[in-house]
N, C-alpha and C positions, 0 to 999 in steps of 0.2 A: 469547581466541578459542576457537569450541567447536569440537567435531573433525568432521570433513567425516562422518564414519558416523554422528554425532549428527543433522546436520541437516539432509542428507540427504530423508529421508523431508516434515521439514516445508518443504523447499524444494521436492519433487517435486507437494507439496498442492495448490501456487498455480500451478507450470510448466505440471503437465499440465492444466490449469483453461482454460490458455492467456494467462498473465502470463509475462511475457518476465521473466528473470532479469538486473539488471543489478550487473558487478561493479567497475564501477571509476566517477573522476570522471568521463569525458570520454561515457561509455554515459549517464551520470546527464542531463550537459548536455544532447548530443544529445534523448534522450526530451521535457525541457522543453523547449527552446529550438527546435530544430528540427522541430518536428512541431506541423501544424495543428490544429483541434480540441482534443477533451479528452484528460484521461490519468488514470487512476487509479493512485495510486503505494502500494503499500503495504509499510509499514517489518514486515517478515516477523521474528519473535522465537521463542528457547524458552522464552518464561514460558508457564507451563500454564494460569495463571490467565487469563491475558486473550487472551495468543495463539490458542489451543484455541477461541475463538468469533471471533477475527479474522477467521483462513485462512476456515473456512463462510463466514463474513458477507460477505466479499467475492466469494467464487463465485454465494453464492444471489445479489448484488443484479447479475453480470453476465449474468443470466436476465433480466432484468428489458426493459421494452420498448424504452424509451431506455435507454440506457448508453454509457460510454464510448470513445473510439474507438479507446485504445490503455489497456492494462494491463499494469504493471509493476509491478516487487519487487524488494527489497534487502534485507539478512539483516543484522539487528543482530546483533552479536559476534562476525559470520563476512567480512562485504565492509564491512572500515574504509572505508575512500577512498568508498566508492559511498555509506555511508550518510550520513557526511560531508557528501558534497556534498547529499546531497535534503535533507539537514537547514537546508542554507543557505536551499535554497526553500523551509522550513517557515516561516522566520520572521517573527512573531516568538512564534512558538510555542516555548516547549522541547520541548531532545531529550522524545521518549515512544516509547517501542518495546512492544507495536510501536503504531501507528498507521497512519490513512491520510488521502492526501492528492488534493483534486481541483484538478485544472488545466487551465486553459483559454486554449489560445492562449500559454502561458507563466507564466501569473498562478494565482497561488494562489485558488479561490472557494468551497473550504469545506473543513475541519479535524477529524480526529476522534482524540482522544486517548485517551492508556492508560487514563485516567479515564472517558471514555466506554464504554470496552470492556468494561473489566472488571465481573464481575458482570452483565451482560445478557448475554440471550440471542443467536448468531447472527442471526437473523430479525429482532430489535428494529435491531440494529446495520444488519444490511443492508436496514431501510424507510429507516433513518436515509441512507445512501451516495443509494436509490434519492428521495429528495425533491430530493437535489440532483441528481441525473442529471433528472429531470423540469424543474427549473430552468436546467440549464446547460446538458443535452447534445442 
C-alpha cells in the first residue's frame, strides 16, 4: 500500500476533473450495477510510465461530445477492496493498473489496458476512450 501523501496529488488529477473516487466493494457495485447509462471507470495507478498519460487521457476524452454519464476511479495499491471488486467487472481481462473500463447499463463494452497505455501519448489514448463514447454513449 502506498502512503496517502504519495498519492494524494494523483488521486486529486482525476477528483478534481470530476471522477468520483470510489473506495470500497459496495461504492464499486453501486457505480455498475445501479446507475443507468454509461460509466467510465478508471483503475487510477503510480506507475509513471503509463499512469502519467492515463490520468490526461481520461480528462482530455471527458471534453469530448459524447461521453459518459458518470466517471469513476479506484487507486490500485491504495483502495484494495474497491479495486478488487471493478476487477471482477473487468473480466475476463487481467488485472492492469492502471486501465480503463467502459460500461453500459452494467456490461462491460470496451477495455483498455496497461499495454495500451503505455508508451502513447495522452491524446492517442483518449481518441481511443472517445471512439467508443461515439459508439456507446
Amino acid at each position: 500500500m502506498y502512503p496517502p501523501e504519495l498519492v494524494s496529488p494523483m488521486k486529486e488529477d482525476l477528483t478534481s476533473a470530476g471522477f468520483e473516487e470510489l473506495t470500497t466493494a459496495m461504492e464499486v457495485d453501486k457505480a455498475i450495477n445501479e446507475v443507468s447509462g454509461t460509466t467510465l471507470l478508471v483503475i487510477n495507478s503510480v506507475c509513471g510510465c503509463a499512469a502519467a498519460n492515463a490520468r490526461p487521457a481520461a480528462k482530455i476524452s471527458a471534453t469530448h461530445s459524447k461521453k459518459p454519464d458518470h466517471l469513476v476511479t479506484v487507486f490500485a495499491g491504495v483502495d484494495k477492496e474497491a479495486v478488487d471488486q471493478a476487477r471482477k467487472y473487468m473480466l475476463p481481462y487481467p488485472p492492469s493498473s492502471p486501465s480503463m473500463a467502459l460500461f453500459k447499463d452494467g456490461k462491460l463494452v470496451h477495455f483498455i489496458e496497461r499495454h495500451h497505455i503505455e508508451g502513447r501519448p495522452a491524446e492517442l489514448i483518449a481518441e481511443n476512450l472517445q471512439m467508443a463514447y461515439d459508439e456507446f454513449c
